[in-house]
C-alpha positions as CSV (number, residue, x, y, z in Angstrom):
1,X,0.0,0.0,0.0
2,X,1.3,3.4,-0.7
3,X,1.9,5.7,2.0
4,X,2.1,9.5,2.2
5,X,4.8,11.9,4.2
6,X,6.7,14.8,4.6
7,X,10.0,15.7,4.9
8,X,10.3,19.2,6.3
9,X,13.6,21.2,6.3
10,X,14.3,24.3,8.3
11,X,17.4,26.7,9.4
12,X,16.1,27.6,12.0
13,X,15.9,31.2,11.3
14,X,12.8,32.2,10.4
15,X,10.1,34.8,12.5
16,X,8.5,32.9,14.5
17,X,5.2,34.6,13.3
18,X,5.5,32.6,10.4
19,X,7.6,29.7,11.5
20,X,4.3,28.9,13.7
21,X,1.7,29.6,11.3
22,X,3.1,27.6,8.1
23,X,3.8,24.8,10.7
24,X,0.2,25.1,11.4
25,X,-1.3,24.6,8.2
26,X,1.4,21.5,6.9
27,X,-0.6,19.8,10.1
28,X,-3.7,20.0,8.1
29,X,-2.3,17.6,5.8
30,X,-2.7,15.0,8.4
31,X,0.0,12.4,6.8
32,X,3.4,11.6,8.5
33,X,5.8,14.2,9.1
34,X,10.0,14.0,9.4
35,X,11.3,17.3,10.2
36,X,15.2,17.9,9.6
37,X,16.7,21.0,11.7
38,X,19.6,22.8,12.8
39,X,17.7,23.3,16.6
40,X,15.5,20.5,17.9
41,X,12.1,21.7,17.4
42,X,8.8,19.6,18.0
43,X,7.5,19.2,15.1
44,X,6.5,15.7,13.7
45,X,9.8,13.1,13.7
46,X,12.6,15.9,14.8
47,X,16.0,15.4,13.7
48,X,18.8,17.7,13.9
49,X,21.9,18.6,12.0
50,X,24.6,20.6,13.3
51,X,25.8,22.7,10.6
52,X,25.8,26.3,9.4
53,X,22.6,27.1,6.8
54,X,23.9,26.4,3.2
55,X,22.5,24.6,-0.2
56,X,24.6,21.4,0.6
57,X,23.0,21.5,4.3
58,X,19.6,22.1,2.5
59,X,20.8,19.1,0.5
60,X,21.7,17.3,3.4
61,X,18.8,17.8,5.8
62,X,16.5,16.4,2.9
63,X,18.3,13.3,2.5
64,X,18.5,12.7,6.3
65,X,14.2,12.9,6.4
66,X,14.1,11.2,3.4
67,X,16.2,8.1,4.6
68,X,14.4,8.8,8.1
69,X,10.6,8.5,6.4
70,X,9.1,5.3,6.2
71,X,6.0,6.7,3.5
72,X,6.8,5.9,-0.1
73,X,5.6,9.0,-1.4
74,X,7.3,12.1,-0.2
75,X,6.3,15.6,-0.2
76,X,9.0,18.2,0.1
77,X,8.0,20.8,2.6
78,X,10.2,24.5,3.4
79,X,9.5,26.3,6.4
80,X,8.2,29.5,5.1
81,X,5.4,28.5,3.0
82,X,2.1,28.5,3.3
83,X,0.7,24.6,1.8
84,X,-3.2,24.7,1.6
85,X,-4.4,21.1,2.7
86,X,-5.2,20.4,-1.0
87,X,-1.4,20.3,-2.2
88,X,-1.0,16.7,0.5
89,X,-4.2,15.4,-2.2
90,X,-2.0,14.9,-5.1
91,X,-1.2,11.2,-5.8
92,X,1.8,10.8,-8.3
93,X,1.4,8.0,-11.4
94,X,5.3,7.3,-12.6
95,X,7.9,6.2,-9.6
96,X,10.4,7.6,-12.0
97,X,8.9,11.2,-12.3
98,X,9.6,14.6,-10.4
99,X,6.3,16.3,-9.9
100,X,5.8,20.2,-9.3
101,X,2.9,22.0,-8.1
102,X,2.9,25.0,-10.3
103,X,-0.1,26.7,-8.2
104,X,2.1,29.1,-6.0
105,X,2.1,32.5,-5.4
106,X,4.8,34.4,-4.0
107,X,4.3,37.5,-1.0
108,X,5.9,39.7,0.3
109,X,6.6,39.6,3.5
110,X,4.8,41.6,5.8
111,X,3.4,44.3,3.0
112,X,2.0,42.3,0.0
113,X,1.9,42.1,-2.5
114,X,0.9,38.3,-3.9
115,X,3.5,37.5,-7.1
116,X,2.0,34.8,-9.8
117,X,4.6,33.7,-12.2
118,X,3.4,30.9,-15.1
119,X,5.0,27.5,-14.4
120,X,7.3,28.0,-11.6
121,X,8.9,24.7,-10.2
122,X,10.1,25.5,-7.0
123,X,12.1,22.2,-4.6
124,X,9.4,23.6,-1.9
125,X,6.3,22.2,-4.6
126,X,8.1,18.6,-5.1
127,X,6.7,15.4,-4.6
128,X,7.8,11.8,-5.7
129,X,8.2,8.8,-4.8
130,X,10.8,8.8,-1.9
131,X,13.5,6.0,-3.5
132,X,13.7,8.3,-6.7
133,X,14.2,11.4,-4.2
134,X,17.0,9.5,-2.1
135,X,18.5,8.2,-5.6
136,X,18.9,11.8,-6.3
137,X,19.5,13.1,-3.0
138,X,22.3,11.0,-2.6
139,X,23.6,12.1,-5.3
140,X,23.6,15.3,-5.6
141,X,25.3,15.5,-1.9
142,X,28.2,13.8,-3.4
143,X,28.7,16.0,-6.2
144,X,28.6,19.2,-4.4
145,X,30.8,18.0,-1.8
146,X,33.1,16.9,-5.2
147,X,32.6,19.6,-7.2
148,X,31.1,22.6,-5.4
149,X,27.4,23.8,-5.8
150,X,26.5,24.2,-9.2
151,X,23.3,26.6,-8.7
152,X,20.9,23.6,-10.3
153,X,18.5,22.7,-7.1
154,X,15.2,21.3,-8.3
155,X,15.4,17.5,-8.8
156,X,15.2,16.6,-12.5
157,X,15.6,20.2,-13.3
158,X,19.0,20.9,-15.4
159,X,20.6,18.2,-13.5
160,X,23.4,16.2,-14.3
161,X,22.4,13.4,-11.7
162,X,19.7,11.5,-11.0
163,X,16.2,10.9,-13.0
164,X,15.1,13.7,-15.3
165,X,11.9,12.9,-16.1
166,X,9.6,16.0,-14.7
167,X,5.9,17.2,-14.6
168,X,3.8,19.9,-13.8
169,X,0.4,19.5,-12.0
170,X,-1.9,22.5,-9.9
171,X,-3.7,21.5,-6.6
172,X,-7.1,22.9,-6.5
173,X,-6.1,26.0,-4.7
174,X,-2.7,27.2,-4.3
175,X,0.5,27.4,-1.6
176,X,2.2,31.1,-0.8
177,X,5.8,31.4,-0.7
178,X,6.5,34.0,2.1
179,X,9.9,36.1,0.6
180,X,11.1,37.6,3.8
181,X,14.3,39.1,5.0
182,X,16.3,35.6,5.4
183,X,15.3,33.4,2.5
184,X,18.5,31.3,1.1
185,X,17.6,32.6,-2.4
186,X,16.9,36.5,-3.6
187,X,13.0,37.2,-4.3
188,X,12.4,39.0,-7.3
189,X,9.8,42.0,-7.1
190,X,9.4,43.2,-11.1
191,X,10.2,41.6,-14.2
192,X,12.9,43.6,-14.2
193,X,14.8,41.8,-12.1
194,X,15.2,38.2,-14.0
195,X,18.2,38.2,-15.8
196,X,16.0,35.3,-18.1
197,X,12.6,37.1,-18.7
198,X,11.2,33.8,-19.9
199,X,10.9,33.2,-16.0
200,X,8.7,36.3,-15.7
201,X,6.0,34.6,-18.1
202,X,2.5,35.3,-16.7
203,X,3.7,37.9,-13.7
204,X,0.6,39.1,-12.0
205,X,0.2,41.1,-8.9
206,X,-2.6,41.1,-6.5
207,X,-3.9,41.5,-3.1
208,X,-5.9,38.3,-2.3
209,X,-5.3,35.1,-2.9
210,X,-8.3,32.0,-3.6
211,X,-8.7,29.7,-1.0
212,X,-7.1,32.0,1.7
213,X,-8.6,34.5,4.3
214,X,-7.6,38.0,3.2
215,X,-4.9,39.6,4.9
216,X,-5.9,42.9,7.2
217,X,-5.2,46.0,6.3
218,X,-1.4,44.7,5.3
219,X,-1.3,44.2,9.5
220,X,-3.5,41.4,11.2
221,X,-1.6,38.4,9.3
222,X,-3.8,35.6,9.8
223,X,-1.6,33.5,7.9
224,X,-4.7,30.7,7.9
225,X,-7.4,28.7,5.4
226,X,-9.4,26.1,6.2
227,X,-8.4,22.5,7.0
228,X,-10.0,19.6,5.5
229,X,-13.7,18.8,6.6
């Protein structure tokens, strides 16, 4: 029988405004959940690695949940975004294939506004089957730790190890990526600012987002939607 978890990854250095409140709505997903840290938290199966915040400790913390799970379908999960319950729903086909939710919006943390870019596949919207994510995992530890990083992140994705065989699917309402002041990567605000404007495809702005509770006034962040019935 298949089995669904998560393998959550954090620095530990994130508000705790929204460290709380995206914790919050990953337990609506009411599946398994193997948290990798740098500091114990209590959050599902805790685990903790002590190392400075980095891509190959991202890389690391990932493999160490994903070896630690015991589902057979894995959803990645980042600490500072916001999953509505029906992103857990999605059941993947191919135990060879990278899947990506593409239903994300980006905000801007704590002002607004919501960010919609066409197609973006994001290591925070993954899911696969966990063996094809430790294959590659595995991998792609080794080669930064031989090579260096090479600025490729997103299994299947302009890699040069592992699987590459990668599709797109939208949950029925999306996830919000919080951009705040310590995110490992730099947020983009206009289309301006990617150097490949084929990345900017679709860019929308707006102030509400469907399936969410509207933020206050830019102030009461009631960073919450409903849970499954």
């Amino acid at each position: 029988m298949e089995t669904k978890g998560i393998v959550y990854y954090t620095d530990n250095k994130l508000d705790y405004k929204i460290f709380s409140a995206c914790q919050k709505q990953i337990l609506n997903s009411r599946i398994d959940i193997v948290s990798v840290s740098l500091k114990p938290i209590d959050f599902g199966t805790n685990f903790v690695i002590n190392a400075e915040r980095g891509y190959l400790t991202m890389f690391r913390q990932i493999l160490l949940g994903l070896e630690n799970s015991k589902s057979s379908i894995i959803f990645l999960a980042e600490h500072d975004v916001l999953y509505h319950y029906s992103h857990f729903l999605f059941n993947p086909h191919m135990n060879n294939t990278f899947y990506y939710n593409t239903n994300v919006w980006k905000f801007r943390y704590p002002d607004g506004p919501y960010i919609w870019t066409d197609d973006l596949q994001q290591v925070s919207g993954c899911c696969a089957y966990r063996q094809l994510l430790i294959d590659f995992y595995s991998k792609k530890v080794s080669q930064c730790e031989e090579e260096g990083l090479d600025r490729h992140f997103e299994p299947g994705l302009k890699q040069r190890v592992g699987s590459n065989k990668v599709e797109n699917w939208k949950s029925e309402f999306p996830n919000i990526d919080i951009r705040h002041d310590k995110n490992l990567t730099k947020s983009k605000w206009s289309p301006e600012d990617f150097r490949n404007k084929k990345y900017a495809k679709g860019w929308t702005e707006s102030t509400i987002v469907p399936g969410w509770k509207s933020i206050n006034n830019g102030v009461d962040y009631n960073f919450i939607c409903p849970g499954p019935e």
